[in-house]
C-alpha positions as CSV (number, residue, x, y, z in Angstrom):
1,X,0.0,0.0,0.0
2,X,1.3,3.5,-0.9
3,X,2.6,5.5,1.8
4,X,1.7,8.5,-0.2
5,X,0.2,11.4,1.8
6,X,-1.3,12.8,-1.2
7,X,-2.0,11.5,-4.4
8,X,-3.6,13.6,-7.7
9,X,-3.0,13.2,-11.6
10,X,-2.4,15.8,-13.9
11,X,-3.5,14.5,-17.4
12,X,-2.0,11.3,-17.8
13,X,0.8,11.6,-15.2
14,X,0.0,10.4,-11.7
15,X,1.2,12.7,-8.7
16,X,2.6,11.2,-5.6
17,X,3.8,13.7,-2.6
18,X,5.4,11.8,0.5
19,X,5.9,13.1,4.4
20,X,9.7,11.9,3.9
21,X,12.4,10.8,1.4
22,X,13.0,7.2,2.9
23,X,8.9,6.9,2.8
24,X,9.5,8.1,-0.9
25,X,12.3,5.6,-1.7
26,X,10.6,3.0,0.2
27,X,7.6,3.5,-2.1
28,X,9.0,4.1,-5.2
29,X,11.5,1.3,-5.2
30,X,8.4,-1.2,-4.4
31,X,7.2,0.1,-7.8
32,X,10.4,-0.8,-9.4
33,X,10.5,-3.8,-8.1
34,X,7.4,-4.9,-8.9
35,X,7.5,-3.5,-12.9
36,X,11.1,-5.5,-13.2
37,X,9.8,-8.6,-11.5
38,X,6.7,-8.8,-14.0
39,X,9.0,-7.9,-16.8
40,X,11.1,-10.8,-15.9
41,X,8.1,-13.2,-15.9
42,X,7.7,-12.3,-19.5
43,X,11.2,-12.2,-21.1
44,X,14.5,-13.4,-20.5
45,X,15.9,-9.8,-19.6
46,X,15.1,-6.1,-18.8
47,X,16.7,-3.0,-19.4
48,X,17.0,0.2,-17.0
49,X,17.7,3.3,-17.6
50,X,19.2,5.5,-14.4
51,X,20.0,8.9,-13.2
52,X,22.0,10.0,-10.7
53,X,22.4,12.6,-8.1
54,X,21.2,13.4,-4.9
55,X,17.6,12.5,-5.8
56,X,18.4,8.8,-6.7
57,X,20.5,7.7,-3.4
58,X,17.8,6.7,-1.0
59,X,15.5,5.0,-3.7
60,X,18.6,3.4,-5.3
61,X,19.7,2.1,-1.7
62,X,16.0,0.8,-1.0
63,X,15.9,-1.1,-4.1
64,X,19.2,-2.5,-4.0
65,X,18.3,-3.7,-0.3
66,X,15.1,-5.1,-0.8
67,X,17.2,-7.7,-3.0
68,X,14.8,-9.7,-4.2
69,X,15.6,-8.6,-7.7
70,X,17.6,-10.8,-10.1
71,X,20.1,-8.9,-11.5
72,X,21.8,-11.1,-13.3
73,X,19.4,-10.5,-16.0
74,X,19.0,-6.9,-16.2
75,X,21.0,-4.4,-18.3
76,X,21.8,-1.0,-17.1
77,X,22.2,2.2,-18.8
78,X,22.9,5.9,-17.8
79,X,20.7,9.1,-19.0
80,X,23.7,11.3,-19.2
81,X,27.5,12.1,-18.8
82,X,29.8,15.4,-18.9
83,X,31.5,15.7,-22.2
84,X,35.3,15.4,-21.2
85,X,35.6,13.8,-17.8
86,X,37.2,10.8,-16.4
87,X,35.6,8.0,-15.2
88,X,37.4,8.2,-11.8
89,X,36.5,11.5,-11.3
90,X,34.5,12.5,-8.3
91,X,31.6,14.5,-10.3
92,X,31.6,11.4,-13.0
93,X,28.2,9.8,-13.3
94,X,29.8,6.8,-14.6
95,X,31.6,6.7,-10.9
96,X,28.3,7.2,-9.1
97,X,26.5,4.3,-10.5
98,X,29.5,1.7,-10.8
99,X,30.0,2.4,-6.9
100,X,26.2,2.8,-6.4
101,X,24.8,0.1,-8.6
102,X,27.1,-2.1,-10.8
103,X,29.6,-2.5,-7.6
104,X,26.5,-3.7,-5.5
105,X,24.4,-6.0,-7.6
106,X,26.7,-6.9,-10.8
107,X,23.9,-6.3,-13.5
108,X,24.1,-8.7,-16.8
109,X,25.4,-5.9,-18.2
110,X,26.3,-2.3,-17.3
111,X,26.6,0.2,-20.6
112,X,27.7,3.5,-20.1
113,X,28.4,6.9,-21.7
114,X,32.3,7.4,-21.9
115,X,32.4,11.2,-21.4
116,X,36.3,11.1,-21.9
117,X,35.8,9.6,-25.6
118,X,38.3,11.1,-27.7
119,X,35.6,10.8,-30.7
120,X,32.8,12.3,-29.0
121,X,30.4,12.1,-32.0
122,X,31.0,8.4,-32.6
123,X,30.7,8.6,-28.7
124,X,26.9,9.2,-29.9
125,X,26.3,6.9,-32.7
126,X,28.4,4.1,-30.2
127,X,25.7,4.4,-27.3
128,X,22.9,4.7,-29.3
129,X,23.4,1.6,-31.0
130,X,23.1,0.6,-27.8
131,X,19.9,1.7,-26.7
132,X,18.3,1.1,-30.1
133,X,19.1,-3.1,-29.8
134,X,16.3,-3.5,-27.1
135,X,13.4,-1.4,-25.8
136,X,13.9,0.3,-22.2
137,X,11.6,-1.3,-19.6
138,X,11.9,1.4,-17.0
139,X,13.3,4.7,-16.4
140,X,14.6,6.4,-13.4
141,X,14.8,10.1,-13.8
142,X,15.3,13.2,-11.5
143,X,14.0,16.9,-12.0
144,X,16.6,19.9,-11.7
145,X,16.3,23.3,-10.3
146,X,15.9,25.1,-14.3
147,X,13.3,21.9,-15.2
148,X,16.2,19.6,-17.1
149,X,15.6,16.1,-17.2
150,X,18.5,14.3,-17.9
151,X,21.3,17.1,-19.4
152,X,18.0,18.4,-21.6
153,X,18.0,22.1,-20.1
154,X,14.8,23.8,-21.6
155,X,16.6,25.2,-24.2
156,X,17.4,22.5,-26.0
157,X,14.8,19.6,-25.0
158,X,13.1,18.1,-27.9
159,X,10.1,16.2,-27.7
160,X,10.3,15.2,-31.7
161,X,14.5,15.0,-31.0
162,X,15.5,13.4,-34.0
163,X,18.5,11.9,-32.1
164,X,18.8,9.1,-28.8
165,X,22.0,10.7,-27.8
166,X,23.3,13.9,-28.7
167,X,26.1,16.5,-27.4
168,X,24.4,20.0,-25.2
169,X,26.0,23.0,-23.8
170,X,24.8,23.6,-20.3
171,X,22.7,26.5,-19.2
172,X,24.1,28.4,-16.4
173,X,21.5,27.3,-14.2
174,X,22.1,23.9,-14.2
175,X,26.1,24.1,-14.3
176,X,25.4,26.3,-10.8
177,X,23.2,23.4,-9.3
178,X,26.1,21.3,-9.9
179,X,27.9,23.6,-7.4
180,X,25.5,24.1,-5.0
181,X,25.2,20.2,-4.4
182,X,28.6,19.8,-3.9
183,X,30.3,18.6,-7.0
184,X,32.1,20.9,-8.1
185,X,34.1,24.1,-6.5
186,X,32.9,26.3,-8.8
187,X,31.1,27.6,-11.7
188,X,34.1,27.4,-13.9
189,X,35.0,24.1,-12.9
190,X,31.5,22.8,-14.5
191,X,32.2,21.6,-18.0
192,X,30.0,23.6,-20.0
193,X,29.1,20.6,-22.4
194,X,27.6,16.9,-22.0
195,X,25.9,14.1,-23.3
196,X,22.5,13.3,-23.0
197,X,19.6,11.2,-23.5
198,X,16.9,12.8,-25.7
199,X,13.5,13.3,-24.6
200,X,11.8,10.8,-27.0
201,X,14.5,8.5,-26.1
202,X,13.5,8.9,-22.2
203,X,9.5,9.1,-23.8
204,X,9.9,5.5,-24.9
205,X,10.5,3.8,-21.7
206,X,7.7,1.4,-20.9
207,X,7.4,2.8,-17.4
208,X,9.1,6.3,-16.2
209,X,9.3,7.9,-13.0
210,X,10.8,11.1,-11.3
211,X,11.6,11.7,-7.8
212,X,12.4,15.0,-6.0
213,X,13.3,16.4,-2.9
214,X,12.5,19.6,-1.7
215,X,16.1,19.4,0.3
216,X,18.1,17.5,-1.6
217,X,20.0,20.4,-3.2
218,X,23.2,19.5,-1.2
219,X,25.9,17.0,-1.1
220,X,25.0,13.6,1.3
């Protein structure tokens, strides 16, 4: 049973506000669980596509817990990645979910965006490939301060995006969020350019949901 405290839909999204972020996680990984579980039941693997950030810990934690998930037979993805850093860095989102998630659970398989690629183009047409060989079954996103989901800043989110992945530059905005959760030191140590998932890509997930905090604008 939901935990929610108040519950509403807006056209065809559903609305779910929560007392606390471990009654939120709690919930919402429940409902993860569940759609992966049935999607199991059904074909030999699943696909999932996460974000990361302050948003995600709890409900990534919660799901990764509850361990009744076989993840031997899902395949991981990643919504986005800063054009031009390192794997091991600190701000890398490739380092957030391979110590998060693919350290944790060992996923069939764990593709992600190399931000570092030396070709960052091919970068593109490499990951989409990717994405393209099997549908996503669920999607994982978070919601920042200027409205970006994934890297797509309002500016330049599509919904009839002709690409899956595709190179941005950063609004100032966003870049500052990046700060003021604990990142990075400073504006000008923000790269101002990254990779992204489009917003048709993220569109055609069979399931999709986004989770915020009201107070998770800060380094945990």
């Amino acid at each position: 049973m939901s935990t929610a405290k108040n519950s509403f839909r807006i056209d065809a999204l559903q609305v779910q506000v929560y007392n606390s972020e471990v009654e939120l996680a709690q919930d919402v990984a429940g409902i993860a669980q569940k759609h992966l579980q049935q999607t199991l039941q059904q074909k030999d693997t699943a696909a999932l596509l996460l974000a990361t950030g302050n948003s995600q810990m709890k409900f990534l934690d919660t799901l990764i817990a509850n361990g009744s998930l076989d993840w031997s037979r899902i395949t991981c993805f990643h919504l986005d990645e800063y054009l031009g850093i390192s794997a091991d860095s600190s701000a890398s989102f490739r380092r957030y979910l391979r110590e998060r998630v693919e350290m944790r659970v060992s996923p069939k398989e764990f593709h992600y965006i190399e931000g570092d690629a030396m070709q960052p183009l091919t970068e593109c047409d490499r990951y989409t490939k990717l994405l393209q060989a099997q549908p996503i079954d669920l999607c994982c996103l978070g919601i920042g301060e200027n409205g970006h989901l994934a890297f797509n800043d309002p500016a330049v989110a599509d919904f009839y995006d002709p690409h899956i992945l595709k190179l941005v530059k950063l609004d100032t905005v966003n870049r500052q969020q990046q700060v003021n959760t604990g990142y990075f030191s400073s504006l000008e140590s923000v790269p101002q350019y990254a990779f992204t998932v489009t917003i048709p890509m993220i569109c055609s997930a069979k399931k999709s949901f986004v989770l915020h905090q009201e107070n998770a604008k800060r380094r945990l």
